[in-house]
N, C-alpha and C positions, 0 to 999 in steps of 0.2 A: 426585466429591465434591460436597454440596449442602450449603448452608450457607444464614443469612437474608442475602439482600441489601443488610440493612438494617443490619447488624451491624456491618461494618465492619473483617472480616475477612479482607475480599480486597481489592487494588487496582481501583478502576474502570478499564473498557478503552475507551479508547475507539478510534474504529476511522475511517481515511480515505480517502476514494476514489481510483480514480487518473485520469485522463484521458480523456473522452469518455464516461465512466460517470458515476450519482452514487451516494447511500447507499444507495438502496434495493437493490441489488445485496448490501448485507453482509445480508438478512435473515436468511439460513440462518445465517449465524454468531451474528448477535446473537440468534436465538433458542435454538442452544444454550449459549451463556454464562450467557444468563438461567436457562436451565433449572439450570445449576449455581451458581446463586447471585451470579451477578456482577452488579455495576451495569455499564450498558452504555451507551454514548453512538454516536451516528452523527452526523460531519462532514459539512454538507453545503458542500462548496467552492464558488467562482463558478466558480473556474477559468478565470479571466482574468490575473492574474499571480499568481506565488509570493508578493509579499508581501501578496495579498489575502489569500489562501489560507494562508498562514501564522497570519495577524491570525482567522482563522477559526475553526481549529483550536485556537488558544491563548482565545480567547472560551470555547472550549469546556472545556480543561483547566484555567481560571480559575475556573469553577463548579464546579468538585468537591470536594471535603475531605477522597480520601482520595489515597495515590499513583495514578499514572497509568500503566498498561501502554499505551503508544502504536504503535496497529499502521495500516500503510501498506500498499496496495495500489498495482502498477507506478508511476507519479507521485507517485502520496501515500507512496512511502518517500522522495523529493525533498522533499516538505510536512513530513515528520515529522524529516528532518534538521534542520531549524531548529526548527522549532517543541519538537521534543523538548529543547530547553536548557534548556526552559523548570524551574524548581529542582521543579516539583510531578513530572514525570517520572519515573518509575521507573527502566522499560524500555522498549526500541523493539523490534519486531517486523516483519521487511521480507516480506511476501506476494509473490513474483515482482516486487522494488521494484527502483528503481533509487537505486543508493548513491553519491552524490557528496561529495565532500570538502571542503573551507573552499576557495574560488574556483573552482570548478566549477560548472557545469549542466547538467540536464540535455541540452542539446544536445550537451556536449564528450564526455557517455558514449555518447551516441546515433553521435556520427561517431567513437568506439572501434571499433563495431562491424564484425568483418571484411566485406568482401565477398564478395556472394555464398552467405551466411547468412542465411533468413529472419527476417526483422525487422519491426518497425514501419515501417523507412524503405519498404518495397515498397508498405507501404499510405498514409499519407499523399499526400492532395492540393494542390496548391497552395496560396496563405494565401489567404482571402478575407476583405476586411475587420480583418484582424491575427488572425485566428481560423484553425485547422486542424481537418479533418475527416480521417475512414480513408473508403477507398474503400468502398460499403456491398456491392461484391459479394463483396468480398475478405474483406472481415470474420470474420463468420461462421467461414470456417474459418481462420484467420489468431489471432484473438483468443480465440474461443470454440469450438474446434474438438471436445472433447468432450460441449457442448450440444446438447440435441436441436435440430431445426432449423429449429421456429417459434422457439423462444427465442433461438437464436443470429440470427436474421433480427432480433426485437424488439430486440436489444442495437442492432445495428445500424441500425435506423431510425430507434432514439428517441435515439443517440449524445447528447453536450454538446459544440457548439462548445469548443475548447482554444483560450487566449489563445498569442501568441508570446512575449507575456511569461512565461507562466508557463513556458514551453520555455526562454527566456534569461538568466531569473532565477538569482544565482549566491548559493550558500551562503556564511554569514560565518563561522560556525562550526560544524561537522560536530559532531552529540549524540552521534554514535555512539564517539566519541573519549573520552566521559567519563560514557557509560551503558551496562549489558550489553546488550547488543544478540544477538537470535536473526533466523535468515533463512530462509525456504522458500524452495527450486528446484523451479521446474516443469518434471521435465523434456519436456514434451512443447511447449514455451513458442515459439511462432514470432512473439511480437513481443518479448520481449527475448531472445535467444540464452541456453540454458542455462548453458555455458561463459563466457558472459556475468558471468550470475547468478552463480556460481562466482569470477570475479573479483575482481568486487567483495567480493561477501559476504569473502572469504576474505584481501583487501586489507584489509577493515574488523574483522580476529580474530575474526568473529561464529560463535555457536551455531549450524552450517548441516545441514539436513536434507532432503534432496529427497523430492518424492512424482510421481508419473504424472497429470500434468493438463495443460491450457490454462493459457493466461495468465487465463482465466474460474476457476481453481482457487475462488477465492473462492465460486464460483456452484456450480460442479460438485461438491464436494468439499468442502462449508463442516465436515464431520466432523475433518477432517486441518488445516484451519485450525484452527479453536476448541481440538483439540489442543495445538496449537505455543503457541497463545497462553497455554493455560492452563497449561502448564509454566513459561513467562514470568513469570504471575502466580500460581504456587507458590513460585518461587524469590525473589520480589519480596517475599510476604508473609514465608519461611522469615528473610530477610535482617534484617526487621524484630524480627522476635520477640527 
């Protein structure tokens, strides 16, 4: 469907990074949104603590005038849990996200994860300076495993230090509790566990739809994203009418 941008018939999306990435990762999506007529926003986070990163996000949902589909990628569905209370919110949309609840962090879903399940925690280095890196050989196939593999090397070398705060930072009120909320599972996801992904999503009553990718799904696969979203922001606009 293609509509004017300008019109004011769809919800604007905007769209957040997750961890050791930034926006420019969502291009593939934001350029087919646009192609269907959506106004489109890209978060770009410091990623030093969640309530930077929250105050970020909401700068940006503050500038809009129409509702707001708010979609998260791995971390940024942690960013968009808060942030999404925000009353211009519509909907939240979790991309291989991590779903915490009102007194939760990231961290306490992170030590959910079984043993001995490829994960995040395999790659994670030590803190240096209160900041967290992924290991850059492990990467590659870990995070972005269906990218070709100069890309998957460039993800990798150009990461974004992650703060501890933003790892420690705990929800005060979970959006997903009081907005429809949809989730994509990656099943081929070895930095958050699939059945993970399932978890959650399914702890949080969300619209859940798996597809065959990396936790890079966003990158690989931006087709099957912009999909999800834009069902989100059908149902967003149908609500309205």
């Amino acid at each position: 469907m293609s509509t004017n941008p300008q019109d004011g018939s769809q919800p604007t999306v905007v769209l957040v990074h997750g961890a050791w990435a930034d926006g420019s990762g969502w291009r593939g999506v934001y350029d087919l949104l646009r192609q269907d007529g959506h106004q489109v926003r890209v978060v770009q986070n410091p990623t030093v603590s969640l309530q930077d990163d929250v105050a970020a996000t909401k700068m940006i949902i503050g500038e809009q005038s129409d509702p707001v589909v708010l979609v998260g990628h791995s971390y940024g569905g942690t960013v968009i849990t808060e942030a999404g209370n925000d009353p211009n919110v519509a909907a939240l949309v979790y991309i291989a996200g991590w779903v915490p609840d009102a007194g939760e962090s990231q961290e306490n879903l992170i030590a959910r994860v079984p043993s001995g399940v490829p994960s995040a925690g395999d790659l994670i280095l030590p803190p240096q300076d209160g900041f967290l890196l992924l290991d850059r050989e492990k990467m590659p196939a870990s995070f972005a495993g269906d990218l070709g593999a100069d890309e998957a090397a460039f993800m990798a070398n150009s990461q974004v230090p992650w703060g501890l705060e933003a790892l420690t930072g705990t929800i005060s009120e979970a959006a997903w509790r009081s907005k429809p909320s949809w989730y994509l599972v990656t099943t081929e996801d070895r930095m958050i566990p699939p059945q993970h992904q399932r978890w959650m999503s399914e702890r949080a009553g969300m619209t859940v739809e798996e597809a065959a990718g990396s936790h890079a799904i966003y990158v690989s696969r931006p087709d099957v994203v912009a999909a999800l979203i834009e069902k989100a922001a059908s149902e967003v606009s149908s609500a309205a009418r």
